[in-house]
C-alpha positions as CSV (number, residue, x, y, z in Angstrom):
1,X,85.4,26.7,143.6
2,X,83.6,26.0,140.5
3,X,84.5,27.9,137.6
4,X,81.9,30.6,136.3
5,X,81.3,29.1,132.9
6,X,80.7,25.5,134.8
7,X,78.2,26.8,137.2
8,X,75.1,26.3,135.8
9,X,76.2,22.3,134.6
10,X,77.3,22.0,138.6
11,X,73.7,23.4,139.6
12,X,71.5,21.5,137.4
13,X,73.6,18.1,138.0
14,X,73.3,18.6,142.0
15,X,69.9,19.4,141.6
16,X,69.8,15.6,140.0
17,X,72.0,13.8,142.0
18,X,69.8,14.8,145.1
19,X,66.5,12.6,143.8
20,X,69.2,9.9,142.8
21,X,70.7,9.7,146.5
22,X,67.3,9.3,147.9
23,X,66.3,6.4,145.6
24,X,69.3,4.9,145.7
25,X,69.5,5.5,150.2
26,X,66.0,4.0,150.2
27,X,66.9,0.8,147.9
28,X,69.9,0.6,149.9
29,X,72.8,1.2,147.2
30,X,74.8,3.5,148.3
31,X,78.4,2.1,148.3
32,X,80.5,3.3,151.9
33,X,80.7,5.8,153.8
34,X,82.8,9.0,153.1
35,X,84.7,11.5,155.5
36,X,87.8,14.3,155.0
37,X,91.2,13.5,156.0
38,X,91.5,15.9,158.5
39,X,95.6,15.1,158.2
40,X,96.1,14.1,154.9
41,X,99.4,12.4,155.4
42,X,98.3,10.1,158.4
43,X,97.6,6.4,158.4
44,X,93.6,6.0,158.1
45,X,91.7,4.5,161.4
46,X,91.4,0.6,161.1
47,X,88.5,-0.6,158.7
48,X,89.3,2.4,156.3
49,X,91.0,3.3,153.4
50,X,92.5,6.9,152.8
51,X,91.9,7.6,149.5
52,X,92.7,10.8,147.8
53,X,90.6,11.9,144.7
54,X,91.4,14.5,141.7
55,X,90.1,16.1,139.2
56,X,92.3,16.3,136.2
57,X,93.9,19.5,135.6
58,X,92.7,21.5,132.7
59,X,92.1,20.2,129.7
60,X,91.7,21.8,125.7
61,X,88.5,20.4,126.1
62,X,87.9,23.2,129.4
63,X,89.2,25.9,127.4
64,X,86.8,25.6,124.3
65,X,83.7,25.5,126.5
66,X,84.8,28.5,128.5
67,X,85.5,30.3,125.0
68,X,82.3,29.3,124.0
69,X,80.0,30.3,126.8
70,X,81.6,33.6,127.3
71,X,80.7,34.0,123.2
72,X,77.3,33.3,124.1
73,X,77.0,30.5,122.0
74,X,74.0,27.2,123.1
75,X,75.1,24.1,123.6
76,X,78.8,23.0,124.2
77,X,81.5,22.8,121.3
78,X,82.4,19.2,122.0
79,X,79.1,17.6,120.8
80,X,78.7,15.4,117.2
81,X,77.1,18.0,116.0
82,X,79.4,20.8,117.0
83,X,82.5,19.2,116.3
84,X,82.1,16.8,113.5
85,X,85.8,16.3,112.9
86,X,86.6,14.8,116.4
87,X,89.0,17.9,117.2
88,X,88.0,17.6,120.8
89,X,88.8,13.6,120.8
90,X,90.3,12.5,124.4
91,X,92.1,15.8,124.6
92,X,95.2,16.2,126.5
93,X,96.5,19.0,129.3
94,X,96.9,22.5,128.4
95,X,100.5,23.9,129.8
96,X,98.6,25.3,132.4
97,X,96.8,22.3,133.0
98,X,100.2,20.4,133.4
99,X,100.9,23.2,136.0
100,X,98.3,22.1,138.2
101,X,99.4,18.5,137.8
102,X,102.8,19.9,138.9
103,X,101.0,22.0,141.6
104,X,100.0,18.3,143.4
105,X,104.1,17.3,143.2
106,X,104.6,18.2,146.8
107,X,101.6,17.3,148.4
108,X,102.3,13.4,146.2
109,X,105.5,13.4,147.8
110,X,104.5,13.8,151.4
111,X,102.1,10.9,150.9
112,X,104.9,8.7,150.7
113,X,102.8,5.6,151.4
114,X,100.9,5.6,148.5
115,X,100.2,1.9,147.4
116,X,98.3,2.0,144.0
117,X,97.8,4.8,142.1
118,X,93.9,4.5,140.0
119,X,93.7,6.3,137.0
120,X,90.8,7.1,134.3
121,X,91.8,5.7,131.0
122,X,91.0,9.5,129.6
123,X,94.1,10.8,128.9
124,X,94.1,14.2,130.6
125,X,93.5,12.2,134.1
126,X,96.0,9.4,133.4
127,X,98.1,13.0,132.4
128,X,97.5,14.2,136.1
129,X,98.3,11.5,138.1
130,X,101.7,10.5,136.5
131,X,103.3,14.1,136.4
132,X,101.5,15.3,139.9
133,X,102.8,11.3,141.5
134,X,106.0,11.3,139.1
135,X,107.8,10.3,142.2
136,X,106.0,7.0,143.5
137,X,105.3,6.2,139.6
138,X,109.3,6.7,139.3
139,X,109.6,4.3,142.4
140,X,107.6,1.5,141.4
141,X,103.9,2.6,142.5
142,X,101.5,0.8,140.3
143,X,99.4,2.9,138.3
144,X,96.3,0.8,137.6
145,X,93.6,2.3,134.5
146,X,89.9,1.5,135.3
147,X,86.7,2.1,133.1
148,X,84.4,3.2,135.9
149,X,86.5,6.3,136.6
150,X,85.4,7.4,132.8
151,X,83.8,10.3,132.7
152,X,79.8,10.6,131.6
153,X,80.4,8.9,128.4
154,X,78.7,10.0,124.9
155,X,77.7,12.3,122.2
156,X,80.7,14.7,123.4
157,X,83.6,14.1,121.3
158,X,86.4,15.2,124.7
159,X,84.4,12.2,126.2
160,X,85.5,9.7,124.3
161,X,88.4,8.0,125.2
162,X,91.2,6.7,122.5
163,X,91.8,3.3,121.9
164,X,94.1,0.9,124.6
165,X,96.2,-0.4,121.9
166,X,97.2,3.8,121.6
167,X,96.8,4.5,125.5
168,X,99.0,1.4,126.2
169,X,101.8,3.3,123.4
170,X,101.2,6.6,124.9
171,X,101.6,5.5,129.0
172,X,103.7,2.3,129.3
173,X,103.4,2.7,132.8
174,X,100.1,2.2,132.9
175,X,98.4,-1.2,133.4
176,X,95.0,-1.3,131.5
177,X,94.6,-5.0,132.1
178,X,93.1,-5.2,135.5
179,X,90.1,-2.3,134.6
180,X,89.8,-2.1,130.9
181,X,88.2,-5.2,128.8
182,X,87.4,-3.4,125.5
183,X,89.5,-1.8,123.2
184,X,87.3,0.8,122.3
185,X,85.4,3.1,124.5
186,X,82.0,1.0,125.7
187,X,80.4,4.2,126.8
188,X,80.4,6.1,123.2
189,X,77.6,6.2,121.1
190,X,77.2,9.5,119.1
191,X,73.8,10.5,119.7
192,X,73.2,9.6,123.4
193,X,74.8,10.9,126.5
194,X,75.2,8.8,129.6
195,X,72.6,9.3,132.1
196,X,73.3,9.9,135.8
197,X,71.4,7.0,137.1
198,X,74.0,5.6,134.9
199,X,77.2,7.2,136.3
200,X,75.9,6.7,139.8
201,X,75.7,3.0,139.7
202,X,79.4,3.0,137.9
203,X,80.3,5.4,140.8
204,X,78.7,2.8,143.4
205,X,80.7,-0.1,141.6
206,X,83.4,1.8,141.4
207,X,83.8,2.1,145.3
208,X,82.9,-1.7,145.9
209,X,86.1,-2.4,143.6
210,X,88.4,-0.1,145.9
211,X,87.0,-1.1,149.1
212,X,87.7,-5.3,147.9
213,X,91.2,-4.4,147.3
214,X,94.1,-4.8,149.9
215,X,95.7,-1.7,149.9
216,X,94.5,1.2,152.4
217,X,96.4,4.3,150.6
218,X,95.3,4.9,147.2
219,X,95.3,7.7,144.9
220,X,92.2,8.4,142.3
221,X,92.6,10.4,139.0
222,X,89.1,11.3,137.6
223,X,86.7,13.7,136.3
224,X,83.9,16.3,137.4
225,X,80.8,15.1,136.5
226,X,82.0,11.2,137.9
227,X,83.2,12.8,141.2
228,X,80.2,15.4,141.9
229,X,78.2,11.9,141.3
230,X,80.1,9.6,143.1
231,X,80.1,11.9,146.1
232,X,76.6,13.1,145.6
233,X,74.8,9.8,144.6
234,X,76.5,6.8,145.3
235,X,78.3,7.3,148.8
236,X,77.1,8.7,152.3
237,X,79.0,11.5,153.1
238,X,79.9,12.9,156.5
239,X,80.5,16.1,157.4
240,X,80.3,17.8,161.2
241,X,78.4,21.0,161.1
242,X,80.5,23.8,161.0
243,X,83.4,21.7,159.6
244,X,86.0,23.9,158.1
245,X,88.2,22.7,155.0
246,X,87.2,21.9,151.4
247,X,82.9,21.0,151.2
248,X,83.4,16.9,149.9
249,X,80.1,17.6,147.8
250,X,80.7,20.4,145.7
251,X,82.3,21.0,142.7
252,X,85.9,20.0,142.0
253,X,88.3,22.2,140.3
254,X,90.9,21.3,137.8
255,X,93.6,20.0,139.4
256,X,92.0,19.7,142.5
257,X,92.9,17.0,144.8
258,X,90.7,15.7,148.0
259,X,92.1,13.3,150.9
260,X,89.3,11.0,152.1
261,X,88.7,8.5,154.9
262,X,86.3,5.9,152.6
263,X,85.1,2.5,154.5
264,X,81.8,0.2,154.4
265,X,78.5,1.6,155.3
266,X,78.3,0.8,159.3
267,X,81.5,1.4,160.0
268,X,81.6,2.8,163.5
269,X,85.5,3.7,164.0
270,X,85.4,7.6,163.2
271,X,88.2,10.2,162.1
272,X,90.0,11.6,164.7
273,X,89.8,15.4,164.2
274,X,93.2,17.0,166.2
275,X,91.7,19.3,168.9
276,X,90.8,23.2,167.7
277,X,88.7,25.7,169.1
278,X,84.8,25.0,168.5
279,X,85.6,22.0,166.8
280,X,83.8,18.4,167.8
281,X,85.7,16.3,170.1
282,X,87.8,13.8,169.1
283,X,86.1,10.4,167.8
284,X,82.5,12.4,167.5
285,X,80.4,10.9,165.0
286,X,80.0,13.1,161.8
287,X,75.8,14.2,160.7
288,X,74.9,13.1,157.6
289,X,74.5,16.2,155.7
290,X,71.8,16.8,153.0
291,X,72.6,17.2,149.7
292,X,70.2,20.3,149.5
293,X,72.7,22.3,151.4
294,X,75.2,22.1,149.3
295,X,76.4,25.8,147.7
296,X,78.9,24.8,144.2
């Protein structure tokens, strides 16, 4: 559920995203296809990848726009103008935030199979995904950083990402070689922020680079403006009607984590949904369902 003081952001971004997903359905650039894990822990069909996403928990970054919106105030306190001085600069977890990292512990545990584990190279979602998976990291899991799991880059000061030569001191575990060519963050500039067309193509990329890879079990540490647009913009998502569970097009939470089914548009092999009262037979194709349904 979105928070209250990130409501109107989650609005006014779906109410974007859905002109994006039409262009980018027409010009055919939407990346795979997109279903729930209806068992989170089970082996995805063949010609899929299960692939479970998170938002990072919260950060000081969350609190100071909450304080700020319930004082009323315009704007956000993370911008150049409102903060100057950088305070907000790739902030890290609150303690409550590490709580919901610590909240994902035994959930990460029963997906024992996890193969790679793909983190933003923000720190509060690297943060996430090595306390909540301290367990496969602890066995040997690789924990790979890429750049297109940054969130919508510029003008705010939490959105801009330290350098690697601190990240790599900070998380040794972390392999910023495979995903991260630049030393400083190539999405800041002070005065502009990122536009969605922007972060939908980087979300689009983004699930071209998974689906190349070998492995079929894969974690993803992230944001909530990448995620809303990667589900809203640059993937097809299916739903059944009536479907009950978490909505794969709203809003994630702060430490939420979502287990997905993700394949190549045209995939025909389906989920298998266990058998349940009013529910669709197994291996019934999912509708597409519209963006303009969708309730944050």
């Amino acid at each position: 559920m979105v928070a209250a003081h990130e409501k109107a952001d989650a609005q006014q971004t779906l109410f974007a995203l859905h002109a994006i997903l039409a262009s980018r359905r027409a010009a055919g650039g939407l990346a795979g296809v997109v279903r729930r894990a209806f068992e989170e822990t089970v082996p995805p069909p063949a010609g899929w990848k299960r692939v479970s996403f998170i938002r990072h928990g919260e950060g000081y970054h969350n609190v100071a726009q909450r304080e700020w919106k319930e004082a009323g105030k315009p704007g956000e306190p993370y911008t150049t103008d409102t903060d100057p001085e950088y305070r907000y600069l790739d902030p890290e977890l609150t303690a409550r935030g590490t709580d919901q990292a610590r909240a994902l512990q035994d959930r990460a545990t029963a997906l024992s199979d996890v193969e790679v584990i793909i983190v933003s190279p923000m720190r509060r979602a690297t943060q996430t995904a090595l306390i909540g998976f301290e367990r496969a990291v602890a066995k040997g899991v690789p924990v790979l950083a890429h750049e297109l799991c940054h969130e919508t880059g510029g003008k705010h000061t939490c959105d801009k990402r330290k350098s690697v030569t601190d990240l790599k001191a900070e998380f040794p575990q972390v392999d910023y070689s495979q995903g991260v060519e630049s030393e400083e963050d190539p999405y800041w500039d002070a005065e502009v922020r990122e536009t969605r067309e922007s972060l939908a193509e980087r979300g689009a990329k983004f699930v071209c680079w998974l689906l190349a890879r070998p492995e079929r079990h894969i974690v993803v540490a992230a944001h909530s403006a990448m995620l809303m647009t990667l589900f809203n913009a640059a993937v097809e998502v299916e739903q059944p009607e009536g479907e009950d569970g978490v909505d794969l097009l709203s809003w994630f939470d702060t430490g939420e984590m979502r287990t997905t089914l993700v394949a190549p548009l045209g995939t025909s092999e389906v989920a298998k949904r266990p058998p349940a009262d009013g529910a669709p037979a197994e291996g019934t194709p999912a509708k597409k369902r519209p963006v303009a349904a969708v309730v944050v």
